[in-house]
DSSP file (Angstrom, degrees, kcal/mol; ACC not computed):
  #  RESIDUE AA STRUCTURE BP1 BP2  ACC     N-H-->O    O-->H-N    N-H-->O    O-->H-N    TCO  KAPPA ALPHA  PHI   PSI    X-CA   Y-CA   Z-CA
    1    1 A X              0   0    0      0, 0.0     2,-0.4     0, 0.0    13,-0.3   0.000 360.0 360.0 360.0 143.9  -83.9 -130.1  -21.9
    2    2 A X  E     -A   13   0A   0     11,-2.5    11,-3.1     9,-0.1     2,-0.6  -0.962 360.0-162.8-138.9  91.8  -84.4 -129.6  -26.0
    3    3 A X  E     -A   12   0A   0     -2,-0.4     2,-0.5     9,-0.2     9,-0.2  -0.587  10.4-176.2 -80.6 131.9  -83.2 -126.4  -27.4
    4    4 A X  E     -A   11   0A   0      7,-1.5     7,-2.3    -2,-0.6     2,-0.5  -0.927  12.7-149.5-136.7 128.1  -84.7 -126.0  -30.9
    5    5 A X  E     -A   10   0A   0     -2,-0.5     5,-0.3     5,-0.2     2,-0.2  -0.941  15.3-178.4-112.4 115.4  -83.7 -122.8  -33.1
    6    6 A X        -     0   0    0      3,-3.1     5,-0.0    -2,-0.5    -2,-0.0  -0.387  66.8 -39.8-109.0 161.1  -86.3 -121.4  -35.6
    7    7 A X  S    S-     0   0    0      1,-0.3     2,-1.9    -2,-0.2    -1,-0.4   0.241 127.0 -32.9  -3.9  98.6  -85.4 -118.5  -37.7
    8    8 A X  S    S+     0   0    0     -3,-0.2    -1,-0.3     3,-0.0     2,-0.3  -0.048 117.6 103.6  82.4 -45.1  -83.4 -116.7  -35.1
    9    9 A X        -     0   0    0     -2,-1.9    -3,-3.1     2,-0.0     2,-0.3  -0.657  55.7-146.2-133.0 125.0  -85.3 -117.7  -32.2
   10   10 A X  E     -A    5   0A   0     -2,-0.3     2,-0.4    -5,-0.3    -5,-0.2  -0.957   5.8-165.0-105.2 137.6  -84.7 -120.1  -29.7
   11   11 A X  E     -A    4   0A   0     -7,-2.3    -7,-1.5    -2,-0.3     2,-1.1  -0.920   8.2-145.3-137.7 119.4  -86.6 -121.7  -28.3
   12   12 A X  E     -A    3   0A   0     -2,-0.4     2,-0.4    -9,-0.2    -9,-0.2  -0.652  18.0-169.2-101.8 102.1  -86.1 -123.9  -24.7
   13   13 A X  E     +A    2   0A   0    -11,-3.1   -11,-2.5    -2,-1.1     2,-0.3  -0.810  16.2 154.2 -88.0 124.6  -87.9 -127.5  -24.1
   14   14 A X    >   +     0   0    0     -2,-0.4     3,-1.1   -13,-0.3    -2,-0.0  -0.905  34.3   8.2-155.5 177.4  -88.0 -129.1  -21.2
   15   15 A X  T >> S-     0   0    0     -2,-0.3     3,-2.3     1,-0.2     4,-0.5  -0.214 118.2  -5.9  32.1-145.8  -90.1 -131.7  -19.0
   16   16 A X  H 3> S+     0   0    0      1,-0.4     4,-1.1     2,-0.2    -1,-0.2   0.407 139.9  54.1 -60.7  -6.7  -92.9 -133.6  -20.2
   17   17 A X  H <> S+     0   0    0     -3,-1.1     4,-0.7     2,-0.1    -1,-0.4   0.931 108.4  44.4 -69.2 -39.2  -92.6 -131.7  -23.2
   18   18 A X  H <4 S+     0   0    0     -3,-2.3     5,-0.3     2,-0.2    -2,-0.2   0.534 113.9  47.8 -15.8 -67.8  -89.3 -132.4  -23.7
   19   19 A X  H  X S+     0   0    0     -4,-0.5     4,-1.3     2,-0.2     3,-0.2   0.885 112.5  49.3 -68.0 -46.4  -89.5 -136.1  -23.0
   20   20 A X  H  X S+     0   0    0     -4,-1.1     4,-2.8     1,-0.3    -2,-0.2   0.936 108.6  56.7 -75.2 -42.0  -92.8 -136.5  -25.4
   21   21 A X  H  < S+     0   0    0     -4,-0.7     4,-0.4     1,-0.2    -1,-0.3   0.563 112.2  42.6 -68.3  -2.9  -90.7 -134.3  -28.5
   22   22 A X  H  > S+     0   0    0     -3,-0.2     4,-2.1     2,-0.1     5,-0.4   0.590 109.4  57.4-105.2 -31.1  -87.9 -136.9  -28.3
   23   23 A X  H  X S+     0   0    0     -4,-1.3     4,-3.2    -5,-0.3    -2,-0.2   0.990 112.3  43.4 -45.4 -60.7  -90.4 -139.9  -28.0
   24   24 A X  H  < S+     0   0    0     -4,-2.8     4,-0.4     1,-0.2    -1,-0.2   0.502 113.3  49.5 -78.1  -2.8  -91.8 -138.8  -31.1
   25   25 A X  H  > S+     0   0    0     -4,-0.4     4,-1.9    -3,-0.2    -1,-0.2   0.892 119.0  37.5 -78.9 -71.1  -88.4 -138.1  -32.8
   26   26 A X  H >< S+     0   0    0     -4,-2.1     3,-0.8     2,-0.2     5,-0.2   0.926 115.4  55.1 -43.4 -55.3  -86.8 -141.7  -31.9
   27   27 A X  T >X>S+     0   0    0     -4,-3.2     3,-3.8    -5,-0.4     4,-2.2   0.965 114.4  45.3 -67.9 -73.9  -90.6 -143.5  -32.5
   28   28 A X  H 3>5S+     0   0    0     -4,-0.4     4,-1.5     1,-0.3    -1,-0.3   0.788 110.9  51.8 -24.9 -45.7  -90.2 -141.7  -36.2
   29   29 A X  H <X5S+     0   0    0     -4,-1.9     4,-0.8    -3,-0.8    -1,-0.3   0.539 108.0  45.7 -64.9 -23.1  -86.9 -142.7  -36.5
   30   30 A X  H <45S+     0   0    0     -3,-3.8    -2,-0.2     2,-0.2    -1,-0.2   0.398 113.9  50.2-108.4  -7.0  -87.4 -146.5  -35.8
   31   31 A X  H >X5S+     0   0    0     -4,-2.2     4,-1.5    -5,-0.2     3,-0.6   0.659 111.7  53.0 -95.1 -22.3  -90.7 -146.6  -38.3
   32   32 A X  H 3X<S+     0   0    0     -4,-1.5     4,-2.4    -5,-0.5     5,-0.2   0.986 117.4  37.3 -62.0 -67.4  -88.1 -144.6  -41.1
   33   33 A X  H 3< S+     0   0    0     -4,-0.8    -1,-0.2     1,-0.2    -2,-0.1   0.000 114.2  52.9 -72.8  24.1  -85.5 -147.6  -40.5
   34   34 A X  H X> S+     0   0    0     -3,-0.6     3,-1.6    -2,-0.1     4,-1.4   0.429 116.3  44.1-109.3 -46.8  -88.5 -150.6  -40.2
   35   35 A X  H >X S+     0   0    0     -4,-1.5     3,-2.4     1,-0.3     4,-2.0   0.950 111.6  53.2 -53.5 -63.3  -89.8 -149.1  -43.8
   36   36 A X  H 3X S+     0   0    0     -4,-2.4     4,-3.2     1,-0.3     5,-0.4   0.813 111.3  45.3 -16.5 -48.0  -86.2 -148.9  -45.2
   37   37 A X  H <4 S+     0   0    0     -3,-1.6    -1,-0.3     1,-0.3    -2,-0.2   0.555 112.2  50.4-111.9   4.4  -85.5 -152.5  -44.3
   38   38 A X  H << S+     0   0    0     -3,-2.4    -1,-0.3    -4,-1.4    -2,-0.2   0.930 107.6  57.0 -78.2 -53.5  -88.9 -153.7  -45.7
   39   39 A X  H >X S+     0   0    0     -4,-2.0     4,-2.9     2,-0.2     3,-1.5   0.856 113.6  33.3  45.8 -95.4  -87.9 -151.9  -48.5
   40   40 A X  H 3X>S+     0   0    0     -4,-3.2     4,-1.9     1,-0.2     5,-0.7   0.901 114.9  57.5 -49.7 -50.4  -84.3 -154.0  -48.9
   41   41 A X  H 345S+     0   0    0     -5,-0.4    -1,-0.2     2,-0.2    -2,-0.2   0.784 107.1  49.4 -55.6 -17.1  -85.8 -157.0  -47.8
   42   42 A X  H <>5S+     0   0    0     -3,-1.5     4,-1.0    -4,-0.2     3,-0.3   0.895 118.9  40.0 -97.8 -80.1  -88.5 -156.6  -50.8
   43   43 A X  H  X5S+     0   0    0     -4,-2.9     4,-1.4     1,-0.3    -2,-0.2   0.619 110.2  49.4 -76.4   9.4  -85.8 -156.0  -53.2
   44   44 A X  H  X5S+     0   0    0     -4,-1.9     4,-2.3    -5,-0.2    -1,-0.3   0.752 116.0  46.9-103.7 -22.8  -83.0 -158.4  -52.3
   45   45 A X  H  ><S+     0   0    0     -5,-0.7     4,-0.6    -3,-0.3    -2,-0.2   0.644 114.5  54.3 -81.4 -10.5  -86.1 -161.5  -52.2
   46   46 A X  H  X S+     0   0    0     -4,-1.0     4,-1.8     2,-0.1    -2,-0.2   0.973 113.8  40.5 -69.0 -78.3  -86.9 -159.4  -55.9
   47   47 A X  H  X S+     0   0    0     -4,-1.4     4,-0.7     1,-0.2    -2,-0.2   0.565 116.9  45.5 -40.6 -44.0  -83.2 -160.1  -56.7
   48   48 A X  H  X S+     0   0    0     -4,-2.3     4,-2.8     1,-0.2    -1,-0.2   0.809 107.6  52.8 -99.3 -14.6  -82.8 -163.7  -55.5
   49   49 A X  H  X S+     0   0    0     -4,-0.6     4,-2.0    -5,-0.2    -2,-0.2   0.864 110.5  47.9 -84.6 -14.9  -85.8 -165.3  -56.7
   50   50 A X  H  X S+     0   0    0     -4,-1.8     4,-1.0     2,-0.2     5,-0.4   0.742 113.1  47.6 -89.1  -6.4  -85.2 -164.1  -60.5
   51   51 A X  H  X S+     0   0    0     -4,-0.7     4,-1.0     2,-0.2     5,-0.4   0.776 104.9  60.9 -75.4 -42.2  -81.6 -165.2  -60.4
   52   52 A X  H  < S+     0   0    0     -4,-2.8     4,-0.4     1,-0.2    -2,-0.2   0.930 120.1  31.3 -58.8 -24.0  -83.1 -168.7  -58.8
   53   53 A X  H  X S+     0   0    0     -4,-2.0     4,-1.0     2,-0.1    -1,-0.2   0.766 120.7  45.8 -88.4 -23.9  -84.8 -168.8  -62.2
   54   54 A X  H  X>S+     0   0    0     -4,-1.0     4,-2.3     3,-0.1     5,-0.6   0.788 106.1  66.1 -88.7 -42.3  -82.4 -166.9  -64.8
   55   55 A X  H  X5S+     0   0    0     -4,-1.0     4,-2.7    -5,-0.4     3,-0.4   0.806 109.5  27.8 -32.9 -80.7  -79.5 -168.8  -63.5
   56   56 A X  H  >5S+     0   0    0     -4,-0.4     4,-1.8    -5,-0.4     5,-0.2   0.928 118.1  61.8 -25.4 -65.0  -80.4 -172.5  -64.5
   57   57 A X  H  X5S+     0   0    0     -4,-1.0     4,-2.5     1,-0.2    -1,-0.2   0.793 109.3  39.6 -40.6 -47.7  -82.4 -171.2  -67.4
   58   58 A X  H  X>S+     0   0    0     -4,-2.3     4,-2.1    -3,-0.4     5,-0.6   0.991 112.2  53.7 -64.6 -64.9  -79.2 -169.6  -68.9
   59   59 A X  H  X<S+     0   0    0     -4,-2.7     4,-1.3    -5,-0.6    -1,-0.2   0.939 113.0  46.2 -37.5 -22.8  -76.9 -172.6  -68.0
   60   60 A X  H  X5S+     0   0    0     -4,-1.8     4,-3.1     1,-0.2     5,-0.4   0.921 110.8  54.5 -83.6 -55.8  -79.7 -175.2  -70.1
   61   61 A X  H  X5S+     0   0    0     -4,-2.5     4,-3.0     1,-0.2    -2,-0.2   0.950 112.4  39.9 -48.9 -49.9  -79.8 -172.7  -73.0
   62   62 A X  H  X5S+     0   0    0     -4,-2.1     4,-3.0     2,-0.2    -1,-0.2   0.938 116.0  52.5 -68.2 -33.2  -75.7 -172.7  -73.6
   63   63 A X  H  X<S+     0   0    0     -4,-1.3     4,-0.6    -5,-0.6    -1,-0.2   0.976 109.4  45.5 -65.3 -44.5  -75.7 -176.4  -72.9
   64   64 A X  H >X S+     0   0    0     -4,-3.1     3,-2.7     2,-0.2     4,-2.3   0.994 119.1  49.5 -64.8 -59.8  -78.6 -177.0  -75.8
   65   65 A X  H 3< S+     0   0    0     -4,-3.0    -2,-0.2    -5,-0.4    -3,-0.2   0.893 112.9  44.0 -56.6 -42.4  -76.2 -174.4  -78.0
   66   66 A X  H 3< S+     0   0    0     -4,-3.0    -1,-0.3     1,-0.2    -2,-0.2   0.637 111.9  50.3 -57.4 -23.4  -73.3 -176.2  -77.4
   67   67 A X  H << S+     0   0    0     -3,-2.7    -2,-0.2    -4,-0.6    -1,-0.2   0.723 120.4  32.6-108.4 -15.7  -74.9 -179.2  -78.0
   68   68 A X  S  < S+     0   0    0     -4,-2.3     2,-0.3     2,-0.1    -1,-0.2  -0.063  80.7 140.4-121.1  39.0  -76.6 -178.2  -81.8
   69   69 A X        -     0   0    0     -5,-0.2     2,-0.8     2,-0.0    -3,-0.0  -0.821  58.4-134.3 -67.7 139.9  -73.9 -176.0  -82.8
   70   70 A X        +     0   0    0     -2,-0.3     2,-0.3     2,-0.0    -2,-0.1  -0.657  49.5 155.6 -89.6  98.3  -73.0 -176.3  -86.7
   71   71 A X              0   0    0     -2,-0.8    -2,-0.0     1,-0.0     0, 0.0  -0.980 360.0 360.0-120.0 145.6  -69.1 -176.3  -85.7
   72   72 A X              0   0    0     -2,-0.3    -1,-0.0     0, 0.0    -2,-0.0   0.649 360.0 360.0-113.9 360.0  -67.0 -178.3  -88.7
């Protein structure tokens, strides 16, 4: 049984009604949290393949500065 309060008015769900407004609550709820974590998964694979490339890159530029710096 689903007690649901509108502007004032309550309003009392039960059986197959019941059962089907919580289906569609959960089912919503687990397609909110699939997007979400498509979502993160998206940005953290964003995140690790431009580090696999700026890392290195940077380390090779300071080693070439280091290695034709004017120092006297």
């Amino acid at each position: 049984m689903l007690v649901v309060e509108k502007n004032g008015r309550t309003t009392v769900v039960s059986g197959w009604r019941a059962w089907l407004l919580a289906f569609g609550v959960v089912l919503g709820a687990v397609a909110t949290l699939v997007i979400l974590g498509f979502v993160f998964l998206g940005i953290a694979l964003t995140i690790g393949a431009v580090l696999l490339v700026a890392v290195p890159a940077i380390i090779i530029l300071a080693v070439f500065g280091s290695l034709f710096s004017r120092r006297p």
